[in-house]
Structures are given as structure tokens and as C-alpha cells.
Backbone bond lengths (Angstrom), bond angles and torsions (degrees), N, CA, C in turn:
res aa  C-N    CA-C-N  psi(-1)  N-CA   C-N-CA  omega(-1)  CA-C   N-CA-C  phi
1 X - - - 1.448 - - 1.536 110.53 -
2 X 1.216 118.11 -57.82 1.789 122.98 143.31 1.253 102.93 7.67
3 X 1.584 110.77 -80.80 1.547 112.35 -135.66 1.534 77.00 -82.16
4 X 1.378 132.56 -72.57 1.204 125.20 -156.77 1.595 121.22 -36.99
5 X 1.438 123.56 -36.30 1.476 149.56 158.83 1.737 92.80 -36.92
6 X 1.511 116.92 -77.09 1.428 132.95 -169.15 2.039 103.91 -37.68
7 X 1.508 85.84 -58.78 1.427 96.15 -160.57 1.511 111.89 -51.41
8 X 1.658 99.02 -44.43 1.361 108.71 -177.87 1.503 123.25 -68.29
9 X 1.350 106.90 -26.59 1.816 109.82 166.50 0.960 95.61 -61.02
10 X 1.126 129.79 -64.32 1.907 127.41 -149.14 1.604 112.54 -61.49
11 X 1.446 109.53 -31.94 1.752 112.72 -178.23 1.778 109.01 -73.91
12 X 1.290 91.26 -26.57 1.854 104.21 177.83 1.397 114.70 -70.55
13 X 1.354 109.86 -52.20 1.863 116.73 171.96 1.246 95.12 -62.99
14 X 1.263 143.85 -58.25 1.535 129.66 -173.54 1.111 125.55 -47.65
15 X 1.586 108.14 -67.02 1.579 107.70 158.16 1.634 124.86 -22.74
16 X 1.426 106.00 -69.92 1.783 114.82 -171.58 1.469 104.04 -49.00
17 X 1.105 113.23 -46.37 1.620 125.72 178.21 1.382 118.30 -37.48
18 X 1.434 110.66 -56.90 1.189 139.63 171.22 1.473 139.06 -71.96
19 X 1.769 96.54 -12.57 1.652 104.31 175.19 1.920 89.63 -96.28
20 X 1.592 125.36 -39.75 1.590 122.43 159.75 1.252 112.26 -19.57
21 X 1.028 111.51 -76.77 1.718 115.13 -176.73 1.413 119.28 -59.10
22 X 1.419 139.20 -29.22 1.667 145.66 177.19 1.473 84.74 -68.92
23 X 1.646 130.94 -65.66 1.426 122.29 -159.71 1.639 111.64 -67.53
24 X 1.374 136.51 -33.15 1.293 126.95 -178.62 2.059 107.29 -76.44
25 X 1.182 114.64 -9.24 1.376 146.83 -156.70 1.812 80.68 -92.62
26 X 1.308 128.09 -70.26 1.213 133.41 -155.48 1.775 114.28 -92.47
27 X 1.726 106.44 2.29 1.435 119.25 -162.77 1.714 78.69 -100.07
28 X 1.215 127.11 -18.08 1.724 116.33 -162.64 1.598 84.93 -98.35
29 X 1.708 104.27 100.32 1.588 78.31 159.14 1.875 90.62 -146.20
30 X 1.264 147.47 -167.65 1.524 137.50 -164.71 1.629 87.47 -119.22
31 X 1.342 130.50 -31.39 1.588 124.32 -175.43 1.478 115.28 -40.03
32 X 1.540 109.90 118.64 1.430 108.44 -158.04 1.465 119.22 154.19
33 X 1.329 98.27 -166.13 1.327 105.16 176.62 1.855 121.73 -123.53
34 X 0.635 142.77 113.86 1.575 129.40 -159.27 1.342 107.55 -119.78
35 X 1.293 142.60 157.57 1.547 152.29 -152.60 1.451 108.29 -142.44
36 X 1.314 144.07 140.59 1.406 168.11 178.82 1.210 85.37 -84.37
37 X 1.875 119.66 117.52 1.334 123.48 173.83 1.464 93.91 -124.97
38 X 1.295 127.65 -42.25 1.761 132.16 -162.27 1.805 109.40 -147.87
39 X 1.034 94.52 144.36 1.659 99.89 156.93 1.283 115.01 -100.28
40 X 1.591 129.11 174.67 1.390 138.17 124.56 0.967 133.89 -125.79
41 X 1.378 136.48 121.63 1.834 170.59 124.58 1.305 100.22 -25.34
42 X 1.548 115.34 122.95 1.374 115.93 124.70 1.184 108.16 -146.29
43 X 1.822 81.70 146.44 1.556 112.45 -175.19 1.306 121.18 -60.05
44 X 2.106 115.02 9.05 1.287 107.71 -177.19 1.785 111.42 99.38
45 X 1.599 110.31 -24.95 1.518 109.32 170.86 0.916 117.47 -89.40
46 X 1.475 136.73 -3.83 1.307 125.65 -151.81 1.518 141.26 92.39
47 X 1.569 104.68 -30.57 1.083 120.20 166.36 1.538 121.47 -88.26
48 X 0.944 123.91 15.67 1.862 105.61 150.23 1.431 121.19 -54.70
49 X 1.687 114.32 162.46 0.767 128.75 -168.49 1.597 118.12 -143.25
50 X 1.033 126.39 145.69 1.818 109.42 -179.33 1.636 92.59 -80.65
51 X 1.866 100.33 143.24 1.838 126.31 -166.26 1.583 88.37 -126.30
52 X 1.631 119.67 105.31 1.145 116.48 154.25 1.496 125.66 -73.64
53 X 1.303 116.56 144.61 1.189 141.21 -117.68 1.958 91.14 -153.26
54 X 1.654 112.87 150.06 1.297 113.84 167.70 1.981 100.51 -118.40
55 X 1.378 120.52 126.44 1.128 138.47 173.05 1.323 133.78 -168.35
56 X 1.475 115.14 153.71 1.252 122.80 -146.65 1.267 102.50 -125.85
57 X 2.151 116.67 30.97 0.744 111.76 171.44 1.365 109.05 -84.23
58 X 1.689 121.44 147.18 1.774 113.01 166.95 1.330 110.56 -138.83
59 X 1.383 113.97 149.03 1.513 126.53 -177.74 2.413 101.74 -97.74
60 X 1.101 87.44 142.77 1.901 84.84 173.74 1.304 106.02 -129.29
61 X 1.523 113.13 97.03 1.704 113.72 166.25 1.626 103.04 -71.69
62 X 1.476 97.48 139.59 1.727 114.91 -179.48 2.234 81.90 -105.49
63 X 1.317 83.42 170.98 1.257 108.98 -173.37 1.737 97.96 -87.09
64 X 1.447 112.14 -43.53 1.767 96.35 167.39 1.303 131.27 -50.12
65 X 0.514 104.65 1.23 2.241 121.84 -158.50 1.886 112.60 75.54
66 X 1.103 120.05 27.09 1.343 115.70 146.32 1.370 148.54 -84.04
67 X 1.209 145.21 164.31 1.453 123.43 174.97 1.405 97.64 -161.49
68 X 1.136 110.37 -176.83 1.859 128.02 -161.10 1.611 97.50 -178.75
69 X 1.679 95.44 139.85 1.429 140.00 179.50 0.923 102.48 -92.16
70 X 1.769 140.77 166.72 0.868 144.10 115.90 2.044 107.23 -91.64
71 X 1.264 108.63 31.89 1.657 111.79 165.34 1.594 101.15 -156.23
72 X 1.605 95.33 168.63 1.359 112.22 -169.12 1.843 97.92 -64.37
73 X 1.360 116.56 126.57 1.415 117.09 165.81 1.789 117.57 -81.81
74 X 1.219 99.74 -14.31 1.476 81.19 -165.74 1.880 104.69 -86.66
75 X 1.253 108.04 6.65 1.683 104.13 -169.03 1.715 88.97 -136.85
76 X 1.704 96.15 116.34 1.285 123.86 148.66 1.358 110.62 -17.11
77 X 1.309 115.84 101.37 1.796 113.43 150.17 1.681 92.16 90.85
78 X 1.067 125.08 11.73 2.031 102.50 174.53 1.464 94.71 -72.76
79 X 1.780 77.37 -179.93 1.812 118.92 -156.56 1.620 88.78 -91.31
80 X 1.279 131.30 177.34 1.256 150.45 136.56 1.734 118.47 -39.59
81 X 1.206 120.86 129.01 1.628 93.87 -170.63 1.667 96.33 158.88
82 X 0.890 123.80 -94.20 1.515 141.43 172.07 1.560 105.81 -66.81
83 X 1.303 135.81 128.80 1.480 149.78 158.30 1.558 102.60 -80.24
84 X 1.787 88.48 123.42 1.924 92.96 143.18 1.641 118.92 -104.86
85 X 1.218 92.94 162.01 1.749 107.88 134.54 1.038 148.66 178.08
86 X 1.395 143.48 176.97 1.109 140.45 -138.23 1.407 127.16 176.47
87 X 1.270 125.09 -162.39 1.861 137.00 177.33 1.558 97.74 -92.76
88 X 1.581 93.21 176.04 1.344 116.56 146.48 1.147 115.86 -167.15
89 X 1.130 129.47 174.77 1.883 128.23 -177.86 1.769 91.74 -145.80
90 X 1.458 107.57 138.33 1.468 117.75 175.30 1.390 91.41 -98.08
91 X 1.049 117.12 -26.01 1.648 109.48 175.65 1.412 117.23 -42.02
92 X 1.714 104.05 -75.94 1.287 116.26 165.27 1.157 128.99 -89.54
93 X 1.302 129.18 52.18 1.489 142.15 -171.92 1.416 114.70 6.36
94 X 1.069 92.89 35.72 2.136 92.67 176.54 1.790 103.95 -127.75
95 X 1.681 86.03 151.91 1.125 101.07 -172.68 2.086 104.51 -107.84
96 X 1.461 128.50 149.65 1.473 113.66 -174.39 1.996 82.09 -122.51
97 X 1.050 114.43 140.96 1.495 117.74 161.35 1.836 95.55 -121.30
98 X 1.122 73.75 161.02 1.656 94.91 -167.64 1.660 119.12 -61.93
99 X 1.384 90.37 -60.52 1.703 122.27 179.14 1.771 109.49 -51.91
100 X 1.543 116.40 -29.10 1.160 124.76 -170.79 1.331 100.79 -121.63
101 X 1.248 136.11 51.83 1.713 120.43 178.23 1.523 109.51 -81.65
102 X 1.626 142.03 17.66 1.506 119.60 130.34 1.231 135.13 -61.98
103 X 1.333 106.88 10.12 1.638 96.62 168.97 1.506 115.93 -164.77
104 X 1.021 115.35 163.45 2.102 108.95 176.44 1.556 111.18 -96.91
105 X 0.868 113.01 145.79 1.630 98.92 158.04 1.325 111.23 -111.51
106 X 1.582 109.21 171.28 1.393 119.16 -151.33 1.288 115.78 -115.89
107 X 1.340 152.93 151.70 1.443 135.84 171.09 1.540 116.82 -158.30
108 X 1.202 105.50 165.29 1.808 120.78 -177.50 1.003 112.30 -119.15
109 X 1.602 132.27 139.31 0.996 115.06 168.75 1.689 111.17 -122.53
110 X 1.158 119.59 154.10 1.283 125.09 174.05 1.353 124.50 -125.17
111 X 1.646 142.53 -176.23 1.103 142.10 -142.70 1.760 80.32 -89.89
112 X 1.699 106.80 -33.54 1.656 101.21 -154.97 1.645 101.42 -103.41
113 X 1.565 112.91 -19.62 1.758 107.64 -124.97 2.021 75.62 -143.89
114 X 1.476 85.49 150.90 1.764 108.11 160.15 1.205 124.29 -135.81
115 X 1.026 136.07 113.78 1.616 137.33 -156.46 1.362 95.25 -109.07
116 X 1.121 120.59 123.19 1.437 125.94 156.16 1.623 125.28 -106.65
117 X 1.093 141.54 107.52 1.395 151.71 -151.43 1.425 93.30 -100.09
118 X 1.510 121.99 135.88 1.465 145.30 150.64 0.935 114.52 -93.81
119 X 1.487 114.80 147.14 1.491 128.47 167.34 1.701 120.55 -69.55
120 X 1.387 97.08 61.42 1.809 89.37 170.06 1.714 98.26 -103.78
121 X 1.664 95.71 -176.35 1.534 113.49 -160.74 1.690 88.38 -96.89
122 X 1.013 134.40 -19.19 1.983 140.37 161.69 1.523 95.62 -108.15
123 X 1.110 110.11 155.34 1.407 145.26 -176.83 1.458 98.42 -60.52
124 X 1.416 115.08 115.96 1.483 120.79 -163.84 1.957 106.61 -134.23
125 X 1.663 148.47 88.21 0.956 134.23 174.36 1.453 126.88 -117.55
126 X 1.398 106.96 177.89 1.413 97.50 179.32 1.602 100.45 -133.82
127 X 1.446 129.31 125.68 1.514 121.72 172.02 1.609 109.42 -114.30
128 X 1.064 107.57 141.06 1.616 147.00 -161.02 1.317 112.80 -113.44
129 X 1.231 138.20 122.58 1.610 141.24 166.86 1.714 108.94 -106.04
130 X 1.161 104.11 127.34 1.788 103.96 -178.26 1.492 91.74 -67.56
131 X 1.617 98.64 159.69 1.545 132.40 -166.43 1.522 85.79 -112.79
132 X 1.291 109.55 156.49 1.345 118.09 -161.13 1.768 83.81 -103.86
């Protein structure tokens, strides 16, 4: 009776363990709304750093794989002003806007943070905090 007692705790902690990880697994997703909190610059040494920043630029992932700006996507760091839009694939963490089809941009996502990477010749980003 012991062991059977034993066995049966242990399949239960495994389980719970294991539904933890599916839910933080299903909390990473870009559907939403996301906000311009910081850039990062580097001067080419290595030493940049992300510079928070106040803006009211925002990106809106749709659940089809579309999204929309209220700023220009294809240029690093714009103002509010010009609309994009475009795809994205979580598959391949790239995003295509329309206005700019020589190139993709690239991104990360995290529990907190969305990094979107530009094509400069120094290390050029933009990070985003989802809007509730």
C-alpha cells in the first residue's frame, strides 16, 4: 500500500510540474498590443546599451499573423506619424512590412520584453512591453 501511495504521489508532482511549463510555454505569445519603452545604439564597440525612452509608438499583433503600427516600421527608431503593415511568423521570428520588402526584421520574445532588431551595420534595437 506504501508503494502504491509512493507511486501515486510521484505521477501527481510530475504531472503539476508539467502542466507549469505548457502554461508559461503558452503566456509567450506577440498577440496584442506592444509599446516602445527603449532603444539600443552601438557605437560599433560593443558598449551600447538599451536608453529608455517615452513613446507612443505601438505595434498590434492580430492572431492571423498580421500587425499594424501606428509608426513607420521600416526605419529604426521613428516617431508616430506614418502607419505600417504587415505579417509575422513566431515560427521564424520575423516580421515582413509591406512598405519595406528588402528586408525582414527580426525579434525575441520574452515573458516581459520584445526586441525587434534592424538592419544596421552596428547593433541597432527596439524593445516593447505588452499593454495590458
Amino acid at each position: 500500500m506504501k508503494r502504491l501511495l509512493v507511486g501515486v504521489m510521484s505521477l501527481l508532482l510530475i504531472n503539476s510540474c508539467a502542466n507549469d511549463d505548457d502554461a508559461s510555454q503558452n503566456d509567450l505569445t506577440l498577440v496584442g498590443q506592444w509599446q516602445l519603452v527603449a532603444f539600443y545604439g552601438d557605437p560599433g564597440d560593443g558598449s551600447g546599451d538599451f536608453q529608455p525612452l517615452t513613446s507612443s509608438k505601438t505595434i498590434t499583433f492580430e492572431a492571423d499573423g498580421s500587425l499594424s503600427s501606428n509608426a513607420n516600421l521600416c526605419l529604426v527608431f521613428s516617431d508616430v506619424g506614418e502607419p505600417s503593415a504587415g505579417t509575422y511568423s513566431e515560427t521564424d521570428a520575423s516580421i515582413s512590412i509591406a512598405d519595406c520588402s528588402d528586408f525582414n526584421l527580426v525579434f525575441e520574445i520574452s515573458a516581459t520584453n520584445l526586441i525587434i532588431d534592424y538592419p544596421c551595420i552596428e547593433a541597432c534595437r527596439e524593445k516593447y512591453v505588452k499593454l495590458e
